[in-house]
MDTraj code that builds the backbone (N, CA, C; nanometers):
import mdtraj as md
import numpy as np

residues = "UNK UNK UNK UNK UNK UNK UNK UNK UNK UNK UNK UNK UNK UNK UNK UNK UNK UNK UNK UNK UNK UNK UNK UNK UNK UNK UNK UNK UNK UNK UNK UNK UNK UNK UNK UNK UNK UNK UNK UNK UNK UNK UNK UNK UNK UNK UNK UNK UNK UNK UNK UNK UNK UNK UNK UNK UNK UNK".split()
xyz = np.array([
    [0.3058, -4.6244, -0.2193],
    [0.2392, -4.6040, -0.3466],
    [0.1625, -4.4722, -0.3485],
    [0.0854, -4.4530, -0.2559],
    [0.0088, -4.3126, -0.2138],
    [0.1449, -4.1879, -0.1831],
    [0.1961, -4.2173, -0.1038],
    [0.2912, -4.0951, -0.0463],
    [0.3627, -4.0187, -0.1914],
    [0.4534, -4.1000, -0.2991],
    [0.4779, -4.0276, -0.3882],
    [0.3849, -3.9268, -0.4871],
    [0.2688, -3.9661, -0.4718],
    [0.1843, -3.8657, -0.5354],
    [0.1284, -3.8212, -0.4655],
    [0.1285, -3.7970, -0.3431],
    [0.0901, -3.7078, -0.2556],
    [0.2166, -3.5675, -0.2431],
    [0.3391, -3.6518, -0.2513],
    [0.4305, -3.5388, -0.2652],
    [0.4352, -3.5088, -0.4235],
    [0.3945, -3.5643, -0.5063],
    [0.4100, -3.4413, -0.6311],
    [0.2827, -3.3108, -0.6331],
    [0.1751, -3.3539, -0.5245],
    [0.0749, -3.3010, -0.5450],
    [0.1096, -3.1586, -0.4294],
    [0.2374, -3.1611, -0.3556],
    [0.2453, -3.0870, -0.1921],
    [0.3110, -2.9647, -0.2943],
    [0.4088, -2.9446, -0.3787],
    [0.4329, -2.8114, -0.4001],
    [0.3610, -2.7337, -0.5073],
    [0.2590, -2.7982, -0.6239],
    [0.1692, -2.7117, -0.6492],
    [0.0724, -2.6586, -0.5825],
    [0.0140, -2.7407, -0.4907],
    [-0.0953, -2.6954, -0.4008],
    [-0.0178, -2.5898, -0.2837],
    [0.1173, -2.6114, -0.2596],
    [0.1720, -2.4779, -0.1675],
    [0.1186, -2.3399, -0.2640],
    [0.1952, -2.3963, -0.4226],
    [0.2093, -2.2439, -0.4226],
    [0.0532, -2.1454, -0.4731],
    [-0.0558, -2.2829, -0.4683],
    [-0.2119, -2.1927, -0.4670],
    [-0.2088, -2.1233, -0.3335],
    [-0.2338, -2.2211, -0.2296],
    [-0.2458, -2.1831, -0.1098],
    [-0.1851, -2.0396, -0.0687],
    [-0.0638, -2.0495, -0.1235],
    [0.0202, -1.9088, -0.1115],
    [-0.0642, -1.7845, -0.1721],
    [-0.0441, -1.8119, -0.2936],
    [-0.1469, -1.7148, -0.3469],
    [-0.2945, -1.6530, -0.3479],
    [-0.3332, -1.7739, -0.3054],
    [-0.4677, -1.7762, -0.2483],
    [-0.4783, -1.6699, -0.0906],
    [-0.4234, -1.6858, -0.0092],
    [-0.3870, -1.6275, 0.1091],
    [-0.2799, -1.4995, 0.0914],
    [-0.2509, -1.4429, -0.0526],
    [-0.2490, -1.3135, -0.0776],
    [-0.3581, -1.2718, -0.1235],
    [-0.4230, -1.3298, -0.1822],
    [-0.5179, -1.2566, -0.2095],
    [-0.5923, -1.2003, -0.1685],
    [-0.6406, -1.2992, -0.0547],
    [-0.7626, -1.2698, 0.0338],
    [-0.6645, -1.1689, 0.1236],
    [-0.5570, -1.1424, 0.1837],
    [-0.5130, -1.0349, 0.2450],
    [-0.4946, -0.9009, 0.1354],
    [-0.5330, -0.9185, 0.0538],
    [-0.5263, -0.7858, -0.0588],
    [-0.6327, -0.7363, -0.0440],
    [-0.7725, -0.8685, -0.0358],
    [-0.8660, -0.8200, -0.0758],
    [-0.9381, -0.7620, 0.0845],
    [-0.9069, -0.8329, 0.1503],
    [-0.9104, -0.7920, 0.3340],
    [-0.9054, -0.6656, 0.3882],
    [-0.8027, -0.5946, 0.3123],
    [-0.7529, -0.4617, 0.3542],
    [-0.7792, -0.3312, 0.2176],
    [-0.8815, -0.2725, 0.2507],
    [-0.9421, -0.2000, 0.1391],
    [-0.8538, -0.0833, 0.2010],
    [-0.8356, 0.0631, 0.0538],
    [-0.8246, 0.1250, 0.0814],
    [-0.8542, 0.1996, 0.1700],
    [-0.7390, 0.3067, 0.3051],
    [-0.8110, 0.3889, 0.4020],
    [-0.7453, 0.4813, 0.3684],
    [-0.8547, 0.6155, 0.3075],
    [-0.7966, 0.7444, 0.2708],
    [-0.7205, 0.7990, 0.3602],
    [-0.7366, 0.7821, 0.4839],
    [-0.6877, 0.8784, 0.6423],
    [-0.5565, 0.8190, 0.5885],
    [-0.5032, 0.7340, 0.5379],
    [-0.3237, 0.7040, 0.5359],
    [-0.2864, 0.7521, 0.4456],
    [-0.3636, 0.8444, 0.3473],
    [-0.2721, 0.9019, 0.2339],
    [-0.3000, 1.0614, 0.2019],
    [-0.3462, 1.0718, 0.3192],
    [-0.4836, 1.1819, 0.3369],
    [-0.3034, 1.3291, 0.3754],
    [-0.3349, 1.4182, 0.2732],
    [-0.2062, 1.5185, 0.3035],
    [-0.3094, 1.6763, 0.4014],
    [-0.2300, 1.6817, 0.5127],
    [-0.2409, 1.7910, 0.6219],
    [-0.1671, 1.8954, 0.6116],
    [-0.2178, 1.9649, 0.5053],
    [-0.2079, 2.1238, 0.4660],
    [-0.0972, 2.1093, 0.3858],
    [-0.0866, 2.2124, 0.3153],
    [0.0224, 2.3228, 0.2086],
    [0.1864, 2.2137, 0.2565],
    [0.2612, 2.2065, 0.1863],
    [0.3623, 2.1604, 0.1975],
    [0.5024, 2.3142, 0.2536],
    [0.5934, 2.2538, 0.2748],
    [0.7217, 2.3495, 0.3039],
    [0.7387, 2.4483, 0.1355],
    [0.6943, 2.3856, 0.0402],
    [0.7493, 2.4551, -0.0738],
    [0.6941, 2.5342, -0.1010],
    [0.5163, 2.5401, -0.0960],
    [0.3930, 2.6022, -0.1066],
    [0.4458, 2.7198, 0.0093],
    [0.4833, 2.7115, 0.1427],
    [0.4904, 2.8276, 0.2264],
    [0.5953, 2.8995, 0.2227],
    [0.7151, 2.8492, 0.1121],
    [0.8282, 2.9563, 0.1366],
    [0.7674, 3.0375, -0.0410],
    [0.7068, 2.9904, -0.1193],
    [0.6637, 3.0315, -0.1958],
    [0.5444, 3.1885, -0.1473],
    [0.4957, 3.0981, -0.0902],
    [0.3841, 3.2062, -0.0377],
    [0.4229, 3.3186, 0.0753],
    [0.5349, 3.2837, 0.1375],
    [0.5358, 3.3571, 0.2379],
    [0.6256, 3.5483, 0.1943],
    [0.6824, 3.4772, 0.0858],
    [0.7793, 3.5675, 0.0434],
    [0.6796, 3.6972, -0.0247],
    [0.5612, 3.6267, -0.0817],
    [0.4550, 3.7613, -0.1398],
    [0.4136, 3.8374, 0.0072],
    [0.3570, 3.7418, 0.0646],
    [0.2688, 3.8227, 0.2004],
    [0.3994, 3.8697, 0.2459],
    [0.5466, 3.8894, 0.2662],
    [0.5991, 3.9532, 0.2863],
    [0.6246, 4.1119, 0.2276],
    [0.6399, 4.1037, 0.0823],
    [0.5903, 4.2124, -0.0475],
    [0.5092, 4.2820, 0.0149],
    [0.3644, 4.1877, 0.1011],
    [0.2326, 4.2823, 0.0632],
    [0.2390, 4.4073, 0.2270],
    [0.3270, 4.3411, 0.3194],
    [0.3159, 4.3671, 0.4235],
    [0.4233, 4.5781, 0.4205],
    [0.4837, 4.5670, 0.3057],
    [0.6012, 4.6657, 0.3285],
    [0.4992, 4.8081, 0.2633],
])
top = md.Topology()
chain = top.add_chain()
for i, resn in enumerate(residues, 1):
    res = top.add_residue(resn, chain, resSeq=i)
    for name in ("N", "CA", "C"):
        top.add_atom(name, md.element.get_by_symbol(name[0]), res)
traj = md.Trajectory(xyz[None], top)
């Protein structure tokens, strides 16, 4: 008598639990600038640039 409404009650409460335990791993892991953080001028910026300081050098 108990067990059938215990199982209608097992896959809504999965899919809180689920969500619930994204959340808190969303909310767990705050942004860290150092992972998006860019280390100097790109390849496009230096063939751009390099070609003037070449100009300036002649």
């Amino acid at each position: 008598m108990l067990l059938p409404s215990l199982n209608l009650l097992r896959q809504p409460l999965t899919f809180v639990a689920a969500k619930w335990q994204t959340l808190i791993r969303v909310a767990g892991n705050p942004y860290r600038p150092e992972l998006h953080y860019m280390r100097g001028r790109g390849p496009k910026w230096r063939a751009k640039h390099q070609a003037s300081r070449l100009d300036r050098s002649l």
